[in-house]
OpenMM code with the backbone's topology and positions (N, CA, C; nanometers):
from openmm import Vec3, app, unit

residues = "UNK UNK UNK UNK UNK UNK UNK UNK UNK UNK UNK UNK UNK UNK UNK UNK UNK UNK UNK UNK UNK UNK UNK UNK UNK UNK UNK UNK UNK UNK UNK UNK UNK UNK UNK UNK UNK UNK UNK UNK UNK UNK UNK UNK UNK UNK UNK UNK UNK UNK UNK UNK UNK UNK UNK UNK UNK UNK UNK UNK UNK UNK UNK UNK UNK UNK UNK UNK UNK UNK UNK UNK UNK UNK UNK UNK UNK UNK UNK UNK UNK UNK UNK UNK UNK UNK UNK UNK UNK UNK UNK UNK UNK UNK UNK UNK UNK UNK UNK UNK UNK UNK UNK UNK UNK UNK UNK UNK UNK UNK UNK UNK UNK UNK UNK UNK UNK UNK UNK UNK UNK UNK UNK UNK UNK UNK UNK UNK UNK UNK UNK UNK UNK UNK UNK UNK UNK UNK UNK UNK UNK UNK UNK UNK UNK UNK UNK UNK UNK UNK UNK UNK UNK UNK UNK UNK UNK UNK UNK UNK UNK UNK UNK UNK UNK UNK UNK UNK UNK UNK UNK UNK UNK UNK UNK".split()
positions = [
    Vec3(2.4912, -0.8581, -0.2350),
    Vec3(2.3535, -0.8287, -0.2082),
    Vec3(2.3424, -0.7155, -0.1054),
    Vec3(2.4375, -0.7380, -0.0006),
    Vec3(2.4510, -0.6270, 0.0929),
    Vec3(2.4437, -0.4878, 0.0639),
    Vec3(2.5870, -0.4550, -0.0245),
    Vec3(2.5956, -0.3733, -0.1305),
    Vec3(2.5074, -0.3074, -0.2209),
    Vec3(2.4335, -0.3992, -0.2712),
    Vec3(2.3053, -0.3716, -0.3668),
    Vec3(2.1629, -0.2620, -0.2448),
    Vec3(2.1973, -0.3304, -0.1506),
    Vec3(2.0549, -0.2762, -0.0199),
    Vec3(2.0514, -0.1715, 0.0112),
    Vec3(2.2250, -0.1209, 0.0458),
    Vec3(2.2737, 0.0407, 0.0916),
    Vec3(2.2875, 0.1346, -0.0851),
    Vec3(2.2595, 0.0613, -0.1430),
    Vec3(2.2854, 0.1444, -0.3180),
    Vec3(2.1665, 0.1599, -0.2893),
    Vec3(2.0420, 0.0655, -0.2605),
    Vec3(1.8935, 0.1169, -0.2428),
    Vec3(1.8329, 0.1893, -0.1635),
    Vec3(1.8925, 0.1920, -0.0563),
    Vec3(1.8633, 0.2683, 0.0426),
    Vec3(1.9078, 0.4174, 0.0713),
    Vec3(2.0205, 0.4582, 0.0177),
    Vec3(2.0714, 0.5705, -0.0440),
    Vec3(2.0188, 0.6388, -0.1261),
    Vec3(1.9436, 0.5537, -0.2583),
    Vec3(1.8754, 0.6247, -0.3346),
    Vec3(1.7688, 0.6589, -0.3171),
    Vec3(1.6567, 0.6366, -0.2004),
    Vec3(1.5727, 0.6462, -0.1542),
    Vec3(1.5491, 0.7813, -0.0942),
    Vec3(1.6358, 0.8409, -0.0251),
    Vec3(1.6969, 0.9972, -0.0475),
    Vec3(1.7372, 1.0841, -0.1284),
    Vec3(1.6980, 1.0711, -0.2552),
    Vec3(1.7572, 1.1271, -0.3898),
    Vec3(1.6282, 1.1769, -0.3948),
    Vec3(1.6462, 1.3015, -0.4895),
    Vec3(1.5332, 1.4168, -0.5499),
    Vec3(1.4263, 1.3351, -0.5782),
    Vec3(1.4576, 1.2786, -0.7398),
    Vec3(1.3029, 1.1915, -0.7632),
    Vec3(1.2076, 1.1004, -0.7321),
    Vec3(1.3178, 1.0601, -0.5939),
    Vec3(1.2423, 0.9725, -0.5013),
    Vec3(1.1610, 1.0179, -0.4146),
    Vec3(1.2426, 1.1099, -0.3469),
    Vec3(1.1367, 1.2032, -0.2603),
    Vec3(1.0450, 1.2786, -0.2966),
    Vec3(1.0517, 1.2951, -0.4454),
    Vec3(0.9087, 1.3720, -0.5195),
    Vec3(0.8103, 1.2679, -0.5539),
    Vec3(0.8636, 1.1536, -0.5747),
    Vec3(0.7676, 1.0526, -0.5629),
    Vec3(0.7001, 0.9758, -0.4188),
    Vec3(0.7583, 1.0087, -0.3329),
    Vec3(0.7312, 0.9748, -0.1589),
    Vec3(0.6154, 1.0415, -0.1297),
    Vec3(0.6435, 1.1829, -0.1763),
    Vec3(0.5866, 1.2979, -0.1485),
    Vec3(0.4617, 1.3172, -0.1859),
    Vec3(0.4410, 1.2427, -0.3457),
    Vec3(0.3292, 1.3069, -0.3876),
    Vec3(0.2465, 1.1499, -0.3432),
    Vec3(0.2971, 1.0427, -0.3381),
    Vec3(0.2398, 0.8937, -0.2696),
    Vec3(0.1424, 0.9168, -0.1737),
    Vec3(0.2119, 0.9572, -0.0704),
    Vec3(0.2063, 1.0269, 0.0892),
    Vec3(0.0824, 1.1234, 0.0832),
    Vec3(0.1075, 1.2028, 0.0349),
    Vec3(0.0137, 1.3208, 0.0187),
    Vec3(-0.1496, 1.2798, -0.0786),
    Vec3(-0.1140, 1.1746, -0.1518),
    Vec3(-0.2554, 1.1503, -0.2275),
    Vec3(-0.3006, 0.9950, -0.1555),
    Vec3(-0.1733, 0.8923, -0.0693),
    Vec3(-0.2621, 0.8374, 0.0054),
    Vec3(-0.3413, 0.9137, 0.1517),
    Vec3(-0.2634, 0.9843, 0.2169),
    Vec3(-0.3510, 1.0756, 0.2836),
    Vec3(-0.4678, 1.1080, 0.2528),
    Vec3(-0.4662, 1.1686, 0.1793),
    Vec3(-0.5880, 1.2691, 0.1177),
    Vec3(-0.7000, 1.1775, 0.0976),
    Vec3(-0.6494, 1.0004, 0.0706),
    Vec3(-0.7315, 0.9015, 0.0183),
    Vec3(-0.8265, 0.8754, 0.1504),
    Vec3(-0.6973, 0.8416, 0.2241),
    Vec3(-0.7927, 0.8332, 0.3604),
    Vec3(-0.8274, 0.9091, 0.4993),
    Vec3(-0.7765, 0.9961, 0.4251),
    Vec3(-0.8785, 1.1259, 0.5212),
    Vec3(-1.0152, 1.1388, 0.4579),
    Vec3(-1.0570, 1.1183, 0.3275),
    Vec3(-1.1602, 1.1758, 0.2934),
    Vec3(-1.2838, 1.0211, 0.3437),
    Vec3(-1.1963, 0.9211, 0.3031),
    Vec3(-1.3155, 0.7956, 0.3411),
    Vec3(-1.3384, 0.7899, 0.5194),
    Vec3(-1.2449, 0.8792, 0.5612),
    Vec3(-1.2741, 0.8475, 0.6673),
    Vec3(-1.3895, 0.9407, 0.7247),
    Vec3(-1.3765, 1.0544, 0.6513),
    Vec3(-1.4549, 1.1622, 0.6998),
    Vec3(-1.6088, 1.1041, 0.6543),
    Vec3(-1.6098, 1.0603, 0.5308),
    Vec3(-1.7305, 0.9776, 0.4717),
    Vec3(-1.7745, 0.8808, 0.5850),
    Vec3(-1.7167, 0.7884, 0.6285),
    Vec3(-1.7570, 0.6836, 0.7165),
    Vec3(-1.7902, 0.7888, 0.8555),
    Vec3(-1.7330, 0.8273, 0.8904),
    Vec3(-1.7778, 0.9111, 1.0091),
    Vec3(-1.9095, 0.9829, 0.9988),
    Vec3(-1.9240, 1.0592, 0.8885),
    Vec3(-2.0359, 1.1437, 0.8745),
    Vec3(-2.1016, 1.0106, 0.8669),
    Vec3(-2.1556, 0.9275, 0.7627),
    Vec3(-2.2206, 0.7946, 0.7694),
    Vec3(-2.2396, 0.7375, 0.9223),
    Vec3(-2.1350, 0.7196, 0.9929),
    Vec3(-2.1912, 0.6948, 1.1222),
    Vec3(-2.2506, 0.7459, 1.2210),
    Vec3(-2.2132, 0.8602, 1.1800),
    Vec3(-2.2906, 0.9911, 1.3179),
    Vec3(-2.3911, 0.9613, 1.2683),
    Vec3(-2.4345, 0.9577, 1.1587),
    Vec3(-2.5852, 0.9789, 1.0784),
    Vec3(-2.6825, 0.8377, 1.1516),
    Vec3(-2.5899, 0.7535, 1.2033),
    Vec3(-2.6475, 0.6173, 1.2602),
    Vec3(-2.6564, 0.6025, 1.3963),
    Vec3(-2.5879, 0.6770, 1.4681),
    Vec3(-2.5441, 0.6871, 1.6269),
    Vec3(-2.6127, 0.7314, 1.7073),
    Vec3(-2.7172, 0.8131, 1.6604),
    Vec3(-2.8269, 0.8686, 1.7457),
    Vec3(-2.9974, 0.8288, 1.7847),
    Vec3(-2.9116, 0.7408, 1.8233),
    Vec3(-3.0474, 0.6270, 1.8478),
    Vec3(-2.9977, 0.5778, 2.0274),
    Vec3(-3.1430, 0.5946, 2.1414),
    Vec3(-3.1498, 0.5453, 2.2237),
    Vec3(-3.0913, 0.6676, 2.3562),
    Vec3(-3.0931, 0.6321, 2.4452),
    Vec3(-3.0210, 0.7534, 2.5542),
    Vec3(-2.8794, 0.8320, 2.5064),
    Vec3(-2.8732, 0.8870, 2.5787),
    Vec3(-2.7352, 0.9933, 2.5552),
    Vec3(-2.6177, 0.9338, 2.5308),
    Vec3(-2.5945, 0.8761, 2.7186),
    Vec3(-2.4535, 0.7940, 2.7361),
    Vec3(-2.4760, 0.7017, 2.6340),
    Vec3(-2.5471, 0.6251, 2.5536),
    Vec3(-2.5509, 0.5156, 2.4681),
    Vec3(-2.4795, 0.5765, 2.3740),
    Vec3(-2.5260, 0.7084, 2.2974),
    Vec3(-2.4704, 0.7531, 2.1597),
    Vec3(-2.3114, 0.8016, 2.2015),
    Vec3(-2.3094, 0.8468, 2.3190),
    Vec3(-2.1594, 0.9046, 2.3244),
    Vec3(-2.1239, 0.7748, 2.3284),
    Vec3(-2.1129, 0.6463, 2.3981),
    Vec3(-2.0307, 0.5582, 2.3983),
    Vec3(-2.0118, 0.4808, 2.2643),
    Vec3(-2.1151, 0.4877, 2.1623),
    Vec3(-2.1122, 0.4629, 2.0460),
    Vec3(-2.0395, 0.5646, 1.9630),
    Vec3(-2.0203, 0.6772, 1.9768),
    Vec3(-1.9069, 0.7689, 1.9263),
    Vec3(-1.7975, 0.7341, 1.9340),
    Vec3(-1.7736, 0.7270, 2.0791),
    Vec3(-1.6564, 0.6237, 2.0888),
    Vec3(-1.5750, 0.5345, 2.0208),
    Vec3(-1.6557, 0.4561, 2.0057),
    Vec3(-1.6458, 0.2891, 1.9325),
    Vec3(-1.6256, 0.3389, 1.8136),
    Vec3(-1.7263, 0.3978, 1.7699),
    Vec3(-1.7119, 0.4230, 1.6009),
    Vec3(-1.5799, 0.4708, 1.5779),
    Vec3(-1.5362, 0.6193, 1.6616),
    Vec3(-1.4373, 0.6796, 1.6299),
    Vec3(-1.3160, 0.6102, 1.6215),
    Vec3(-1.2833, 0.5124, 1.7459),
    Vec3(-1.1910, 0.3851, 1.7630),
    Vec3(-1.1888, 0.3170, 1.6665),
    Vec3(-1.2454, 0.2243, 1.6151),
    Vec3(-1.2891, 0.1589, 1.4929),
    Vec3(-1.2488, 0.2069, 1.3582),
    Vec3(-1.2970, 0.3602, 1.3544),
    Vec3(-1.2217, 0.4503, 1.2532),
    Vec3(-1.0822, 0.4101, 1.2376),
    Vec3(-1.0150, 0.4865, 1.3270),
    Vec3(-0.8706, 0.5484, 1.3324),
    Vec3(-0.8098, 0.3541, 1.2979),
    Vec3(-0.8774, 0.2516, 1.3612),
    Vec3(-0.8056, 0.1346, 1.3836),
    Vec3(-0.7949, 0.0889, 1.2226),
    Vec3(-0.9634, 0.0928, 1.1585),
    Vec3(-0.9450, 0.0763, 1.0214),
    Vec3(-0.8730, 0.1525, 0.9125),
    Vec3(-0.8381, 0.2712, 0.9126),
    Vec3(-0.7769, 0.3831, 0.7994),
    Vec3(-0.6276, 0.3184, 0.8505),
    Vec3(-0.5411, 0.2679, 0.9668),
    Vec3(-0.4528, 0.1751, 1.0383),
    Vec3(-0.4063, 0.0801, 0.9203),
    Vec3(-0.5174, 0.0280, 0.9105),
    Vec3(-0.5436, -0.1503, 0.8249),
    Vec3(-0.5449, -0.0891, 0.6807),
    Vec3(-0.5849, 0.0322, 0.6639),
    Vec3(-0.6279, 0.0758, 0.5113),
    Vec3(-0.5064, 0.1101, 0.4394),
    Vec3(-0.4026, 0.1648, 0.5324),
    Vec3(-0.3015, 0.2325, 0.4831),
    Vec3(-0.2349, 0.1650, 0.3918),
    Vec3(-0.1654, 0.0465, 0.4455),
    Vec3(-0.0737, -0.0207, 0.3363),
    Vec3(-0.1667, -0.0966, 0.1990),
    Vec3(-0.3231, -0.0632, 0.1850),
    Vec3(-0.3298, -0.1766, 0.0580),
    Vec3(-0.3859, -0.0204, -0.0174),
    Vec3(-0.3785, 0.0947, 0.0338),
    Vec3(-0.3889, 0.2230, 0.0082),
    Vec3(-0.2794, 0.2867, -0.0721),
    Vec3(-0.1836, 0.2669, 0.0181),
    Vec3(-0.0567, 0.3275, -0.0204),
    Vec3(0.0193, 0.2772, -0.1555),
    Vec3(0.0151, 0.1230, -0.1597),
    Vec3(0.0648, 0.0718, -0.2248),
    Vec3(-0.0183, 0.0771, -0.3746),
    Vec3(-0.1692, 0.0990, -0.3540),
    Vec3(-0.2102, 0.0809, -0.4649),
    Vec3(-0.2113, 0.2064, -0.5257),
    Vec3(-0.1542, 0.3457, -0.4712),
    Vec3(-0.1082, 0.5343, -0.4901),
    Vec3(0.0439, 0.4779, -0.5802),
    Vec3(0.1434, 0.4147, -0.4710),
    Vec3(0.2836, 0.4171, -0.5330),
    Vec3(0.2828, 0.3376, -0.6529),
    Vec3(0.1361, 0.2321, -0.6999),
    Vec3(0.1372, 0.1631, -0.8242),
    Vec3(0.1570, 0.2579, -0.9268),
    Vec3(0.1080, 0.3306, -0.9431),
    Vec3(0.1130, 0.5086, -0.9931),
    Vec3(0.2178, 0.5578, -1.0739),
    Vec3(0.2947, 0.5572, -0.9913),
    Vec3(0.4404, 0.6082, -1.0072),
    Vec3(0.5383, 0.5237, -1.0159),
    Vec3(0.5169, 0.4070, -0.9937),
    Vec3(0.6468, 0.2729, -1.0398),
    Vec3(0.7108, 0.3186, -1.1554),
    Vec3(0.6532, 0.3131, -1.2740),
    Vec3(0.6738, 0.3108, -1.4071),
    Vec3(0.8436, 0.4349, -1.3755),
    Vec3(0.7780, 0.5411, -1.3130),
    Vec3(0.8616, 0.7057, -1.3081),
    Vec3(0.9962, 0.6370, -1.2162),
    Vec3(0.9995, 0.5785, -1.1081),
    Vec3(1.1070, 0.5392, -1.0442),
    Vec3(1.1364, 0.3803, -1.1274),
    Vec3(1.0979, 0.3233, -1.1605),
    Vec3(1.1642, 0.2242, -1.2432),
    Vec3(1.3088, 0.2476, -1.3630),
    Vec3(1.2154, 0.3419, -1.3843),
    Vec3(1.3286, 0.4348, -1.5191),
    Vec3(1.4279, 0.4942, -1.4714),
    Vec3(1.3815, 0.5153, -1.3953),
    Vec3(1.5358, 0.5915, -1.3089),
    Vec3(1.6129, 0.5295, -1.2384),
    Vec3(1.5645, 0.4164, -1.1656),
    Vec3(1.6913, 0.3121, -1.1374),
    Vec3(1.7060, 0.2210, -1.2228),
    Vec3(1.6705, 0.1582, -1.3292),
    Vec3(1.7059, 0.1532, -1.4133),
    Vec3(1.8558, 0.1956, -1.5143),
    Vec3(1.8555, 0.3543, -1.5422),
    Vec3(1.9290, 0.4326, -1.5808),
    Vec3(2.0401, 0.4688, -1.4813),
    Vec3(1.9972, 0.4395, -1.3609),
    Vec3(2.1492, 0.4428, -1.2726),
    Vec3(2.2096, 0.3170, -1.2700),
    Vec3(2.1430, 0.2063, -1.2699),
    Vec3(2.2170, 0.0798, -1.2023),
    Vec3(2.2544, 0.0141, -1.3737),
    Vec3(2.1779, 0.0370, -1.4739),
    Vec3(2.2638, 0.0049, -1.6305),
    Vec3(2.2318, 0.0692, -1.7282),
    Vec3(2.2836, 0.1853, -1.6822),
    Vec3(2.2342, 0.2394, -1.8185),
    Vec3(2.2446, 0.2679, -1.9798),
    Vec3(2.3517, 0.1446, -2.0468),
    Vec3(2.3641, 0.0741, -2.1324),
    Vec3(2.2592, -0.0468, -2.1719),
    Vec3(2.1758, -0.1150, -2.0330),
    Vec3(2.1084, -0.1814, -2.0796),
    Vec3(1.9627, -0.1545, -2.1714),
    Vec3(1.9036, -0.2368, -2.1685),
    Vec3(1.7726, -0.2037, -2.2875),
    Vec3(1.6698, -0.1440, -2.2027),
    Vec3(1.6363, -0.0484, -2.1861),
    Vec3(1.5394, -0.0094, -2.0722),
    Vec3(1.3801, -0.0608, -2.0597),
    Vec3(1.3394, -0.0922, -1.9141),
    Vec3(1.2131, -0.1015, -1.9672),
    Vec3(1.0574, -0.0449, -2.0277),
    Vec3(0.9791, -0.1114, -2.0622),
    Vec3(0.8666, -0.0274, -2.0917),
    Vec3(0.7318, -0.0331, -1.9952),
    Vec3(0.7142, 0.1045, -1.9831),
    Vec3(0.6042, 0.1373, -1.9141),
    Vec3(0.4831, 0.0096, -1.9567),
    Vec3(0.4521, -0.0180, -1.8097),
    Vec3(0.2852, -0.1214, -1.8405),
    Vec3(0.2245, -0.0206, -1.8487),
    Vec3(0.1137, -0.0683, -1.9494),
    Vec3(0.0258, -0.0332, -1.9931),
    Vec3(-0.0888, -0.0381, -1.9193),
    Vec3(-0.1429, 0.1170, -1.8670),
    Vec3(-0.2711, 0.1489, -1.7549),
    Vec3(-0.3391, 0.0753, -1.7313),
    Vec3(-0.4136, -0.0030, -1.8075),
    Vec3(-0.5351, -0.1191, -1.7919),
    Vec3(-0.4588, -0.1841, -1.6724),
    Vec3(-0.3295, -0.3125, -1.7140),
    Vec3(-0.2997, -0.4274, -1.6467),
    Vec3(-0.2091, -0.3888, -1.5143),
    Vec3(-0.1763, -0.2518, -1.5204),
    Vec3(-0.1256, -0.1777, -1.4085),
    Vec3(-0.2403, -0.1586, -1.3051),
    Vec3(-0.3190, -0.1228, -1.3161),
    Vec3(-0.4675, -0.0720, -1.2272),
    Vec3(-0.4744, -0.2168, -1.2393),
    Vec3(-0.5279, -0.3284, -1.2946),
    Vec3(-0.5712, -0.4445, -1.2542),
    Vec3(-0.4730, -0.4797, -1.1433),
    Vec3(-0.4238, -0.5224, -1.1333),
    Vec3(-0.2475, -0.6047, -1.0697),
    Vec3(-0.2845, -0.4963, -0.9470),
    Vec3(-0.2968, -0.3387, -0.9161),
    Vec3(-0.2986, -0.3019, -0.8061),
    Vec3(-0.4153, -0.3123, -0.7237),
    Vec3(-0.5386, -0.2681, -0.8345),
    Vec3(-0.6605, -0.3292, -0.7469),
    Vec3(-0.6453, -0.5212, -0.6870),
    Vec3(-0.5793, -0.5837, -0.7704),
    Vec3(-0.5920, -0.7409, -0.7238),
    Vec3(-0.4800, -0.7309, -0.6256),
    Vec3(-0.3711, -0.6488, -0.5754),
    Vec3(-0.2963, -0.6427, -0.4598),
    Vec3(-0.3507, -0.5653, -0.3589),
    Vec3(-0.4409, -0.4755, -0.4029),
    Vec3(-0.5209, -0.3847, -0.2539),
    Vec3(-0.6345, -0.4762, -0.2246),
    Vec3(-0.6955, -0.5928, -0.2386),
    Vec3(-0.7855, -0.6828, -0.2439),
    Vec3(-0.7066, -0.7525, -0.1719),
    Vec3(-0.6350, -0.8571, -0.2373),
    Vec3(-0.5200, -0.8977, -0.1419),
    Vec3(-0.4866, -0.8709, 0.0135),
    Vec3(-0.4079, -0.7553, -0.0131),
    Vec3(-0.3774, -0.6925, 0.1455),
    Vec3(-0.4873, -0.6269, 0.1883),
    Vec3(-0.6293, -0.6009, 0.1872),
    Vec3(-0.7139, -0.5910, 0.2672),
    Vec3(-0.7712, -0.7002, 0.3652),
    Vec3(-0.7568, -0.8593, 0.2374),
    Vec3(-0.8260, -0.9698, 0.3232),
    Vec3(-0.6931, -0.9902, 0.4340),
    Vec3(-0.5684, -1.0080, 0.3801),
    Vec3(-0.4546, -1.0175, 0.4666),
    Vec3(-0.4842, -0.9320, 0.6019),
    Vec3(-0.5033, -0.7944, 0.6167),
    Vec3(-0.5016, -0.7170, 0.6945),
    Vec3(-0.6195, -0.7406, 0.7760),
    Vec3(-0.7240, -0.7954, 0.7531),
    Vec3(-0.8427, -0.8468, 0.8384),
    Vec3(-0.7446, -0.9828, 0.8650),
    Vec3(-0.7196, -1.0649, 0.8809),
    Vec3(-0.6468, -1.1656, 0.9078),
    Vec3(-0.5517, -1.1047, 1.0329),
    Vec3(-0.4719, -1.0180, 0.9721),
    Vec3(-0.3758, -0.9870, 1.0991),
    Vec3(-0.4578, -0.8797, 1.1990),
    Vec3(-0.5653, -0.7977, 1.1750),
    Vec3(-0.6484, -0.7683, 1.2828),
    Vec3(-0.6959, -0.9247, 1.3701),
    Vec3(-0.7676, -1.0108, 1.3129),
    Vec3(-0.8082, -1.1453, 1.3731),
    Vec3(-0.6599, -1.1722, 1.4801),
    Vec3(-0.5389, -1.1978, 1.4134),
    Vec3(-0.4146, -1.2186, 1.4872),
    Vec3(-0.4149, -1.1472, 1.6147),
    Vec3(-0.4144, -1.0196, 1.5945),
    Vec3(-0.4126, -0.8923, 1.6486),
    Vec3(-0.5130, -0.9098, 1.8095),
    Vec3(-0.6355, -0.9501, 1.7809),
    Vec3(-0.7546, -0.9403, 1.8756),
    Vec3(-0.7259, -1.0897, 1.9823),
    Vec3(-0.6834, -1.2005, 1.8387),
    Vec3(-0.6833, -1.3569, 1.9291),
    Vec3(-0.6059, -1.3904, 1.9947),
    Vec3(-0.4453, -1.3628, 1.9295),
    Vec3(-0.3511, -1.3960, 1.9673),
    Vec3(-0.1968, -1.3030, 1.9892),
    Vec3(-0.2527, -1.1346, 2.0316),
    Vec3(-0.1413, -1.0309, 2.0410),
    Vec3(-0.0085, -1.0334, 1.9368),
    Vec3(-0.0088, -1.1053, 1.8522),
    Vec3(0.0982, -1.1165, 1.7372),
    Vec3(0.1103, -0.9994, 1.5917),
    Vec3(-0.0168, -0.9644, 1.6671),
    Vec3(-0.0649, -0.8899, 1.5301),
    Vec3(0.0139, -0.7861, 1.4694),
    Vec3(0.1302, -0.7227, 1.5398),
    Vec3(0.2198, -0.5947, 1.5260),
    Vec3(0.2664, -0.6696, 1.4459),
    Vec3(0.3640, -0.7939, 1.4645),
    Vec3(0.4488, -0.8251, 1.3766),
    Vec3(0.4195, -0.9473, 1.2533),
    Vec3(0.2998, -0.9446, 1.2346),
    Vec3(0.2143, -0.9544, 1.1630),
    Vec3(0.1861, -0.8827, 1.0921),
    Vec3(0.1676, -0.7671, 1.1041),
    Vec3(0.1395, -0.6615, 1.0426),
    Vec3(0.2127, -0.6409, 0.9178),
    Vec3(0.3836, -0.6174, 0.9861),
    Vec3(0.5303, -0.5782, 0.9460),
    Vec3(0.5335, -0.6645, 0.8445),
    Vec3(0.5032, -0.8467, 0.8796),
    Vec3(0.5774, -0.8992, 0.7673),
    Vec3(0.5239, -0.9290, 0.7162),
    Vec3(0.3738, -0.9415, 0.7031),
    Vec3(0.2893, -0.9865, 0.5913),
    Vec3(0.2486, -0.8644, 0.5518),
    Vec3(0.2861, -0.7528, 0.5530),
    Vec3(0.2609, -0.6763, 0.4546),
    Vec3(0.3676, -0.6216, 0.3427),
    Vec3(0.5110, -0.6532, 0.4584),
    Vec3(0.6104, -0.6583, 0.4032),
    Vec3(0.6133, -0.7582, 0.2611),
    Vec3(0.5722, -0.8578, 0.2519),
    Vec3(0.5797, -0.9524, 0.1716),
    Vec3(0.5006, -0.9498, 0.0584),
    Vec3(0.3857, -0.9301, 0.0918),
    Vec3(0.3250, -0.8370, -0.0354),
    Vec3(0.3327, -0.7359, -0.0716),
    Vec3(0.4146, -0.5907, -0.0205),
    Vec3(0.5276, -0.5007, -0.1630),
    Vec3(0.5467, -0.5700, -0.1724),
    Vec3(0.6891, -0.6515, -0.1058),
    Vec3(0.7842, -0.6805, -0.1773),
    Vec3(0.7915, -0.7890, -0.3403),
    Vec3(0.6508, -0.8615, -0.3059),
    Vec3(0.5906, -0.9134, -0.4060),
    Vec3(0.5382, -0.8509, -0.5151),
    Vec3(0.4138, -0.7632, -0.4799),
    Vec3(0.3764, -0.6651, -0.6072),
    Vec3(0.4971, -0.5741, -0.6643),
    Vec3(0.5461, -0.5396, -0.6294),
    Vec3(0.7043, -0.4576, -0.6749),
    Vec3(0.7848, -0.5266, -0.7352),
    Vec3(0.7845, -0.6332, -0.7682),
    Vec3(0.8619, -0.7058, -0.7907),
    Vec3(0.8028, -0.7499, -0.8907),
    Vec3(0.6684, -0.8030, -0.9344),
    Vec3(0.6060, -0.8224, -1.0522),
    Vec3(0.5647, -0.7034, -1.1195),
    Vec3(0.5792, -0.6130, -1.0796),
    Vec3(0.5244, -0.4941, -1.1523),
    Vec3(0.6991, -0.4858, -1.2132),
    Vec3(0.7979, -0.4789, -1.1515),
    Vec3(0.9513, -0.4459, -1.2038),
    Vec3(0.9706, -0.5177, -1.3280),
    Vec3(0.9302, -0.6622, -1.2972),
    Vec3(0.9911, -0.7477, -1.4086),
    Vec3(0.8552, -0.7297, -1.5039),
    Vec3(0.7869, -0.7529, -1.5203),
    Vec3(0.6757, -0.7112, -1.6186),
    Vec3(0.7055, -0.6023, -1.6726),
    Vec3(0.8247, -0.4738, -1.6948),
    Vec3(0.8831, -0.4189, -1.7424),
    Vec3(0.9860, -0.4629, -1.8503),
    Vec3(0.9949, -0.5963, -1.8174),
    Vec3(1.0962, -0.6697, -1.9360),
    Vec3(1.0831, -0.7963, -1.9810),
    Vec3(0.9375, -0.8574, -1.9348),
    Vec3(0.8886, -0.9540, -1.9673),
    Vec3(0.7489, -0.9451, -1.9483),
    Vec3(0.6659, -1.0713, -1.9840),
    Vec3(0.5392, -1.0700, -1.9659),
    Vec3(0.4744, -1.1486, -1.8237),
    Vec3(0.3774, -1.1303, -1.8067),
    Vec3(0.2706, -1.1551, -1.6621),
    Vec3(0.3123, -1.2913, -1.5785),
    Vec3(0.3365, -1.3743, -1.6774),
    Vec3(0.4002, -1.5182, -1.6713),
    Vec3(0.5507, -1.5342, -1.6026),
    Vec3(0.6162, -1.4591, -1.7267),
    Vec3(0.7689, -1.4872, -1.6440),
    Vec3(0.8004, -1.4172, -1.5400),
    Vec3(0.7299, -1.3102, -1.5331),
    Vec3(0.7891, -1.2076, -1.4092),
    Vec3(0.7233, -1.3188, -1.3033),
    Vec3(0.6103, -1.3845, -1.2825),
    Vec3(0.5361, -1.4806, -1.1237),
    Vec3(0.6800, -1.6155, -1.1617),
    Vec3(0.7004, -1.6564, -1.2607),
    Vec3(0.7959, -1.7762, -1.2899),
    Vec3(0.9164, -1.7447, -1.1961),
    Vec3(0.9634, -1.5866, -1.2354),
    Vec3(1.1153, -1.5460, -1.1875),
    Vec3(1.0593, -1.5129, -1.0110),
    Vec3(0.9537, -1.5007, -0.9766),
    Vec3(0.9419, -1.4553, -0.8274),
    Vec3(0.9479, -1.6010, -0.7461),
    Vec3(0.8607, -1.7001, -0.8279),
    Vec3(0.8764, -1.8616, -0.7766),
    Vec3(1.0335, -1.8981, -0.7487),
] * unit.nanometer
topology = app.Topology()
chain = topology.addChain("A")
for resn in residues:
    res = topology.addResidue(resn, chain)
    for name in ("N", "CA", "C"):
        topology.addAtom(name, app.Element.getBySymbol(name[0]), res)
């Protein structure tokens, strides 16, 4: 298994990975730079109500609030960009690790977009949860790490095997 981790982690530095990192990265960015700029303009548009120091200190807040939420947005963001491109890196490790075996087949767009919208749903309520952690009980960093950790490692994992089986056995084989 050890073995298997550094074969993964190695390949993670390979060309088509990093063109897939790359273009992830760059279109979750872009995702949430633009909602953020939306929510901002939306809030300035709300902030100017009452004395001065009131609206600057409400700039404040808002702006804080911002940066804390696009924070929380990232991973059910990111993950639902790299849903995208699974299919493209599937095939390719795939073809390195057997490539005698029967390869799999691309899911089909519909139940791909479902499965990622129902995992960015997911890790949004999760991620309000570990903000709650975060505010009540200072745990929230590593909170963060492993409950988000756990859902990739979950959606990735049903999206992999749903490449060679159906909706059923791939949640059967994760149980």
């Amino acid at each position: 298994m050890i073995a298997d981790a550094m074969d993964s982690f190695a390949q993670i530095f390979s060309p088509p990975f990093r063109r897939v990192m790359w273009k992830s990265l760059g279109l979750t960015t872009a995702i949430l730079v633009l909602a953020g700029i939306g929510l901002d303009r939306l809030a300035l548009s709300l902030v100017h109500v009452g004395p001065a120091w009131l609206s600057a200190v409400l700039s404040i807040v808002v702006a804080l609030g911002l940066v804390v939420g696009m924070i929380f947005l990232a991973p059910p963001t990111a993950s639902l960009v790299a849903s995208f491109f699974l299919d493209d890196i599937a095939a390719i490790v795939e073809r390195a690790i057997d490539p005698h075996g029967p390869p799999g087949r691309p899911l089909p767009i519909a139940p791909s977009v479902a499965m990622g919208l129902r995992f960015a749903v997911l890790s949004v309520l999760v991620n309000l949860v570990v903000l709650l952690l975060t505010i009540f009980t200072g745990i929230g960093l590593v909170a963060f790490f492993v409950l988000n950790g756990y859902l990739l490692g979950r959606e990735y994992f049903e999206l992999a095997a749903m490449r060679h089986g159906s909706a059923v056995e791939a949640r059967r084989l994760f149980r």
